[in-house]
Structure formats: C-alpha cells, structure tokens
DRENPA-3360 file (N, C-alpha, C; in nm, 2 decimals, always signed):
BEGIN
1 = XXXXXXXX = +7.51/+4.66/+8.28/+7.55/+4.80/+8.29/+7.49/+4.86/+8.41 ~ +7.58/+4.95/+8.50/+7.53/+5.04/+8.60/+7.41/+5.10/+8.56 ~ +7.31/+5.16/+8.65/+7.23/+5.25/+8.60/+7.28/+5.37/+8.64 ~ +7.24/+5.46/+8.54/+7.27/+5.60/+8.53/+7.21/+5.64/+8.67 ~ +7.26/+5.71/+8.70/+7.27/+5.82/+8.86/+7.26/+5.96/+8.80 ~ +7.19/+6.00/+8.87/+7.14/+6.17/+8.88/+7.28/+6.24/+8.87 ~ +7.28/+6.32/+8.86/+7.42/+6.47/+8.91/+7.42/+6.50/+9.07 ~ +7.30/+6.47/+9.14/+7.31/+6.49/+9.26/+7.39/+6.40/+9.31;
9 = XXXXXXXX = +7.37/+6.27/+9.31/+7.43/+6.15/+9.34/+7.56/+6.15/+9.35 ~ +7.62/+6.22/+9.19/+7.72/+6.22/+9.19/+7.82/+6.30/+9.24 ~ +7.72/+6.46/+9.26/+7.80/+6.58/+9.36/+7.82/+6.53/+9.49 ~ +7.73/+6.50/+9.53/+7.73/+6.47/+9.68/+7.86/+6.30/+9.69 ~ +7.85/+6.24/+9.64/+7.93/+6.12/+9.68/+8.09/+6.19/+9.63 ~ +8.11/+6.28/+9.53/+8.25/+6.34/+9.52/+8.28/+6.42/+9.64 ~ +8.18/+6.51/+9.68/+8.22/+6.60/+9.74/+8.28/+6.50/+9.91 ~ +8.18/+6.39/+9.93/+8.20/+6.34/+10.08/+8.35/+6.29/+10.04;
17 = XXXXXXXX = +8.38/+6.19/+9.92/+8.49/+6.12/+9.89/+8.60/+6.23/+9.95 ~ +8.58/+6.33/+9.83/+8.70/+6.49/+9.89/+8.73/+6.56/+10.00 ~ +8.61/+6.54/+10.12/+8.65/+6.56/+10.28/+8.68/+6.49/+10.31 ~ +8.69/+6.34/+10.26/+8.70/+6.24/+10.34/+8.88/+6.24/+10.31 ~ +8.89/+6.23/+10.23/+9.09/+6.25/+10.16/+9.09/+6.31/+10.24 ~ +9.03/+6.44/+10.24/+9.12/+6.62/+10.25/+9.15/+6.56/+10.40 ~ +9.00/+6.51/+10.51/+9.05/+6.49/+10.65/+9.18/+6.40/+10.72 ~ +9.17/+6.28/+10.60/+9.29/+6.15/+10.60/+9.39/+6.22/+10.59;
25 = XXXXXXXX = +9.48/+6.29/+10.50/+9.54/+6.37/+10.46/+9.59/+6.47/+10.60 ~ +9.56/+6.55/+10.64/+9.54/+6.62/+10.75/+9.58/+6.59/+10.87 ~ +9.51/+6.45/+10.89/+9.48/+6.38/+11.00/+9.66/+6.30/+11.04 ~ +9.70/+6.27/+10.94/+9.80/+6.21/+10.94/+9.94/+6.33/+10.92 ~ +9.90/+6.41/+10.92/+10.00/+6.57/+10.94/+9.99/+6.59/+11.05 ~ +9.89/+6.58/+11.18/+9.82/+6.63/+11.33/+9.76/+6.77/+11.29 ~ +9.65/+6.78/+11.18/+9.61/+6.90/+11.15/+9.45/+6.90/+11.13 ~ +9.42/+6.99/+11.14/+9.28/+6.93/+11.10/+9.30/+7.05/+10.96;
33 = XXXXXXXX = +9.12/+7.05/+10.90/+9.07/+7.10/+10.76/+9.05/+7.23/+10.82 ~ +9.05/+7.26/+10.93/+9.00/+7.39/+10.98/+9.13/+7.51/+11.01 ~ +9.23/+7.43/+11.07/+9.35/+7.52/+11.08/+9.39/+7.51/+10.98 ~ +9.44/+7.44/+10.90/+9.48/+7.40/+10.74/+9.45/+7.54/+10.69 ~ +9.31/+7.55/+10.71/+9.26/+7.71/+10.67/+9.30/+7.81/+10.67 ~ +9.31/+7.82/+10.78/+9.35/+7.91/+10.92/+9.51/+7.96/+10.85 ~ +9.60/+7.88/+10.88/+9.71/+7.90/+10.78/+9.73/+7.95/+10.67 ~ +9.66/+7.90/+10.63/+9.64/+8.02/+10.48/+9.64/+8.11/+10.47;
41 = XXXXXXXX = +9.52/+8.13/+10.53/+9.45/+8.25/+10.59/+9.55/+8.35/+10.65 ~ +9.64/+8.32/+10.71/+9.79/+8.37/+10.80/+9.85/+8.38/+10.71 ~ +9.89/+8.34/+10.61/+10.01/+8.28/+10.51/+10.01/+8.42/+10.44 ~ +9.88/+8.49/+10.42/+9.92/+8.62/+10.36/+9.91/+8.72/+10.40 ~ +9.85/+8.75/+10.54/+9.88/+8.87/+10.66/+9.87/+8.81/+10.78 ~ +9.90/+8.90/+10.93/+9.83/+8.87/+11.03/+9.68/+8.92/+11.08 ~ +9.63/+8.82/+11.17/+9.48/+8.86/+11.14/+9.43/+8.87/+11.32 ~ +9.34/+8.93/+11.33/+9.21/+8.90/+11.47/+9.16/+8.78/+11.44;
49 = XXXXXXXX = +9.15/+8.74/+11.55/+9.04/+8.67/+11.56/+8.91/+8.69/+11.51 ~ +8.85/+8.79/+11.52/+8.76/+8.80/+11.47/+8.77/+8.87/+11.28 ~ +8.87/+8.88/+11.26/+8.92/+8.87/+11.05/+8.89/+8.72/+11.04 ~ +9.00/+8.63/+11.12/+8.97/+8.50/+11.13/+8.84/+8.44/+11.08 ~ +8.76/+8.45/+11.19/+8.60/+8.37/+11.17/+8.54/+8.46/+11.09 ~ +8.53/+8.56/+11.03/+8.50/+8.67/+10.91/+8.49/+8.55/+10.83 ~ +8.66/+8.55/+10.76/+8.72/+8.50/+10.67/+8.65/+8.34/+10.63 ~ +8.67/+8.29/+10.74/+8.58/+8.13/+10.73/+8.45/+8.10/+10.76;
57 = XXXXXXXX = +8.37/+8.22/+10.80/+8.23/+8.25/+10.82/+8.20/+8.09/+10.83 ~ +8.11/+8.00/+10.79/+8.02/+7.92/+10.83/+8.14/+7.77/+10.84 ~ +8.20/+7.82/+10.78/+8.30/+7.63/+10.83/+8.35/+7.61/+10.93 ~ +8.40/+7.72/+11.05/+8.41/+7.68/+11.21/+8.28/+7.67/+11.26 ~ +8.24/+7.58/+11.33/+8.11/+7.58/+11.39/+8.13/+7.62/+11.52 ~ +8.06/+7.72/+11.58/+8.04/+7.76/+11.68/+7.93/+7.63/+11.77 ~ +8.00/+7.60/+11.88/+7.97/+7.53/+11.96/+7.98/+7.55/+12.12 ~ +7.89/+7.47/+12.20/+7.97/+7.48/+12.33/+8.11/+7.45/+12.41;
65 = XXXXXXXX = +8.12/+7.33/+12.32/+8.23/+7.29/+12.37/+8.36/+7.35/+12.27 ~ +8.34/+7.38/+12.15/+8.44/+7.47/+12.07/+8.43/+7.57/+12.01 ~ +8.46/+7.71/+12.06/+8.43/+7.83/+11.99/+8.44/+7.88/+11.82 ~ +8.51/+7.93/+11.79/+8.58/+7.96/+11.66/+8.70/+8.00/+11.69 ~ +8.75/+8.03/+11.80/+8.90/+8.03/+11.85/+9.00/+7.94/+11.84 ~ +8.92/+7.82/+11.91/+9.02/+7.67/+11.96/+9.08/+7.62/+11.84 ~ +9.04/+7.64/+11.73/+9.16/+7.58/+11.60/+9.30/+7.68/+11.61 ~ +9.27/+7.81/+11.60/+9.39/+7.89/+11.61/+9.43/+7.88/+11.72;
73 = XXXXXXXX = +9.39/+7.87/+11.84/+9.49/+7.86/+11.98/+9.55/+7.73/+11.98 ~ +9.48/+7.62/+11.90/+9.54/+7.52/+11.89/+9.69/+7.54/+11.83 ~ +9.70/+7.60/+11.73/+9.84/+7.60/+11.66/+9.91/+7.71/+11.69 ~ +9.86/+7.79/+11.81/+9.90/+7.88/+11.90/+10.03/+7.76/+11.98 ~ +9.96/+7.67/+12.05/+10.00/+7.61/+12.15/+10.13/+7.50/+12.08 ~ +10.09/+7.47/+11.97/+10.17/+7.41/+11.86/+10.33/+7.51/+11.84 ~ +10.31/+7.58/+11.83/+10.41/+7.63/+11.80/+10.42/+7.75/+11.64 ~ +10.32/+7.66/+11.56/+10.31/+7.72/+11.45/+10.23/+7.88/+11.43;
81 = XXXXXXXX = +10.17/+7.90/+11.48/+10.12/+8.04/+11.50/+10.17/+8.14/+11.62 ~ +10.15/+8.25/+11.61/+10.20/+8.35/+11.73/+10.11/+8.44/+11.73 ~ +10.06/+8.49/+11.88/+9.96/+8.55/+11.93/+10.03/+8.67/+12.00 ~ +10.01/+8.78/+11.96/+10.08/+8.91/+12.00/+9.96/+9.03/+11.97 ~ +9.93/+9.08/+12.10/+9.82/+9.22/+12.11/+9.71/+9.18/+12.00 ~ +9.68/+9.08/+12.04/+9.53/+9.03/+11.95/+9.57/+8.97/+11.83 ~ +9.65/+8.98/+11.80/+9.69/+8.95/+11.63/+9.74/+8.79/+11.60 ~ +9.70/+8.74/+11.55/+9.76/+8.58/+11.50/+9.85/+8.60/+11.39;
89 = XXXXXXXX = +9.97/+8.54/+11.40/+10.04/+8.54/+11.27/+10.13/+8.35/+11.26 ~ +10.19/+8.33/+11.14/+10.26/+8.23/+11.12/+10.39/+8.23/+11.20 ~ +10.41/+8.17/+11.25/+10.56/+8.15/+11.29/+10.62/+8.10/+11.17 ~ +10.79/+8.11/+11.15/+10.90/+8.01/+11.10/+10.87/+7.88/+11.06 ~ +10.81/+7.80/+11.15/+10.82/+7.71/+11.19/+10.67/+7.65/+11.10 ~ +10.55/+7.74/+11.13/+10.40/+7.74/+11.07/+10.43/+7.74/+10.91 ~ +10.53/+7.84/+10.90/+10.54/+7.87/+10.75/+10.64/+7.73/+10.68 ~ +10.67/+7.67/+10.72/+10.75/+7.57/+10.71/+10.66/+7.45/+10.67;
97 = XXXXXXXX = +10.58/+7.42/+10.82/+10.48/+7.30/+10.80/+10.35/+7.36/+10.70 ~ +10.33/+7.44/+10.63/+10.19/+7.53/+10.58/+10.27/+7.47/+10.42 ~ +10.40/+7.46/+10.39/+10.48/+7.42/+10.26/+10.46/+7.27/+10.24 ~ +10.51/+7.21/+10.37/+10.49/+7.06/+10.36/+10.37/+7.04/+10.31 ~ +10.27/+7.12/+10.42/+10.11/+7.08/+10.36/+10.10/+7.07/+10.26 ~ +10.14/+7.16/+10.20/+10.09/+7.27/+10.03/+10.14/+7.12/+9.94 ~ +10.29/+7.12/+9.95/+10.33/+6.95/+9.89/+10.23/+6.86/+9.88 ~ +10.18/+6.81/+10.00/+10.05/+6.68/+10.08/+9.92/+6.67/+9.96;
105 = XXXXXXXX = +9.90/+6.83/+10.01/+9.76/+6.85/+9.93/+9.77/+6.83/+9.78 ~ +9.87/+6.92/+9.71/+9.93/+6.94/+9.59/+9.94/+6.77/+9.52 ~ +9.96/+6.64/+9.61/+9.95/+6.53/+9.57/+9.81/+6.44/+9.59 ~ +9.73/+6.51/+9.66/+9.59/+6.49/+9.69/+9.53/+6.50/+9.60 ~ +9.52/+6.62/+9.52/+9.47/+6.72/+9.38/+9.55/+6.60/+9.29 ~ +9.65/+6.61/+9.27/+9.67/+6.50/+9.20/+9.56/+6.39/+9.16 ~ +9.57/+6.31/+9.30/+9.48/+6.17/+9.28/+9.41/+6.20/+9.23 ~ +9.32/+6.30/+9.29/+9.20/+6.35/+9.23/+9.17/+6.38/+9.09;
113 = XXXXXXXX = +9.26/+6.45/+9.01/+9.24/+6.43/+8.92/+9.31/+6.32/+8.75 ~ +9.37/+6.21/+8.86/+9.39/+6.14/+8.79/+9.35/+6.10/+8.67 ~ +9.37/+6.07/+8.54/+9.31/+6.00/+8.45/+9.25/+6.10/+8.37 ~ +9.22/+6.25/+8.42/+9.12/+6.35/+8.38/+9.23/+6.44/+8.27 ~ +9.21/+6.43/+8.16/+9.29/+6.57/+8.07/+9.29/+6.67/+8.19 ~ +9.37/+6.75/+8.13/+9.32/+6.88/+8.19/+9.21/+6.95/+8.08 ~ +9.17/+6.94/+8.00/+9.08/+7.02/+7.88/+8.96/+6.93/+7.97 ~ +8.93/+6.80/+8.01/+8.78/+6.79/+8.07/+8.80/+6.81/+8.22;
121 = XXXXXXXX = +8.90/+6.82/+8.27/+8.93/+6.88/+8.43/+8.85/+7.04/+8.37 ~ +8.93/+7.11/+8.29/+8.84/+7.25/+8.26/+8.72/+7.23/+8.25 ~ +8.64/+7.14/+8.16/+8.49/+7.14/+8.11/+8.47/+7.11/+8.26 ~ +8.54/+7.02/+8.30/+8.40/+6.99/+8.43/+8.34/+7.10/+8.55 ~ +8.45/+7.19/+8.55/+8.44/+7.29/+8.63/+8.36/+7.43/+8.59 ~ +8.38/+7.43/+8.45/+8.29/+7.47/+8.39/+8.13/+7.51/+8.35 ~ +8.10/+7.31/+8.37/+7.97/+7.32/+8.35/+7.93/+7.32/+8.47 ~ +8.00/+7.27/+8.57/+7.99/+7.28/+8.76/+7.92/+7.45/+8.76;
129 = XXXXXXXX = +8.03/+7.53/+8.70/+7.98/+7.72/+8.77/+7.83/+7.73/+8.71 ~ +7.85/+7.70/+8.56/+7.72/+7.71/+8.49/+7.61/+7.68/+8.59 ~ +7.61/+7.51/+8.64/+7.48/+7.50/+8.69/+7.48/+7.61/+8.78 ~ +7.54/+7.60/+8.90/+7.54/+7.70/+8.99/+7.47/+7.83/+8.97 ~ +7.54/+7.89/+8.89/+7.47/+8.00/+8.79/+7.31/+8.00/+8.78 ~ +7.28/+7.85/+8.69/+7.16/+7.84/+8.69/+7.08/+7.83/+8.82 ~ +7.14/+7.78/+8.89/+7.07/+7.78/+9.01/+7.04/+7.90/+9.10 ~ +7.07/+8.02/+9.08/+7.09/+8.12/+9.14/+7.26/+8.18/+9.19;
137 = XXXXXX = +7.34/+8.15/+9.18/+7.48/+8.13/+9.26/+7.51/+8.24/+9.12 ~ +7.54/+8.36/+9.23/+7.63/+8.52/+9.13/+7.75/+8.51/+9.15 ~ +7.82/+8.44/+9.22/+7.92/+8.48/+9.24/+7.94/+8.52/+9.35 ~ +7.94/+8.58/+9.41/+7.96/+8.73/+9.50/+7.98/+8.67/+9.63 ~ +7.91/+8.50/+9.66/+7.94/+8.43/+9.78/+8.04/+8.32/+9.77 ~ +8.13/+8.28/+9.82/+8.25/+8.18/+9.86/+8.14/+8.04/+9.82;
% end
C-alpha cells in the first residue's frame, strides 16, 4: 500500500498537473494562459490596459524583458484583439477563436474530472473553500 501523503502534497501536485494541461492545451492553440485570460477578460467589455493588469493583478509578471502589455499586443498583432484610443477589444475573429477555446478547455475540465460524481466534485470544493477559510481566506481576494 502507498503511504498516505499530506493534503499539501496533494494540492500542490494537482495544482502543477492543472498548469501543466491548462499550458499543453494552449500551447497547441498558439495561445498562452495569460492571453487566454486576457480574452475573457475582453469577452465582456473593452478594457485599458491598465483595467487589464488591474483585472489580472499578480499573474502577468512584470519583467524586463515583458511588461504586462506584450500578451495583449500580442493578440493585437494576431488579429484577434483591436486597439483603438487606448481601448483593447475582441475582434470577430478573437471572438471566434475565444469559442473554440471555451470548447478545448470545456474538454480539459472534463478530463479533469473524470471518474469524480459530481456530488464529490461538489464536496471537494467544498472542503477546499472551508480550509481556505480556515486558514484565513474571506473571500474578498481572487
């Protein structure tokens, strides 16, 4: 028999497993997990640049060599986004591939929860907020 593993063990090895999909996933669309975002993000108004990095606060990392810009100007240059008097919005064409995604992902979540009821897909997420809770987490942060 295995030996029992902590809950840390097991957050942290799900959670890497789940970037690791979500990026495979992505990667094989020409997208990354950051515009992926970003689109969404679009998918229900037009935004600034700076609503943008608001909105995604600590998951673009500001760097030297990449701002918080270069994912959106990336799908600027793509085609899928439009840049007009500051504002980013979806193109036609974004809103198109943003559907395909939604499909991709929508089959990712699947795998994911293969095998799982949904009644312990519920409990698990459940006692997931709880800890949180316990641990200090109100709510009130993403």
């Amino acid at each position: 028999m295995a030996p029992l593993r902590p809950i840390g063990f097991w957050l942290k090895l799900v959670d890497r497993l789940i970037d690791e999909q979500f990026i495979e996933t992505m990667e094989e669309h020409g997208i990354t997990r950051r515009q992926w975002q970003l689109m969404n993000l679009l998918a229900d108004k037009p935004s600034t640049a700076a609503e943008l990095t608001e909105a995604l606060g600590p998951f673009i990392p500001e760097t030297e060599d990449e701002g918080p810009q270069a994912p959106v100007e990336e799908l600027v240059e793509s085609g899928w986004v439009s840049s007009t008097d500051g504002h980013y919005a979806l193109t036609d064409t974004g809103r198109a591939s943003l559907a395909t995604l939604g499909d991709v992902v929508d089959r990712t979540r699947a795998l994911l929860a293969q095998g799982i009821s949904d009644e312990e897909y519920a409990a698990t997420l459940d006692v997931l907020e709880r800890i949180a809770r316990n641990l200090g987490w109100d709510g009130q942060e993403p």
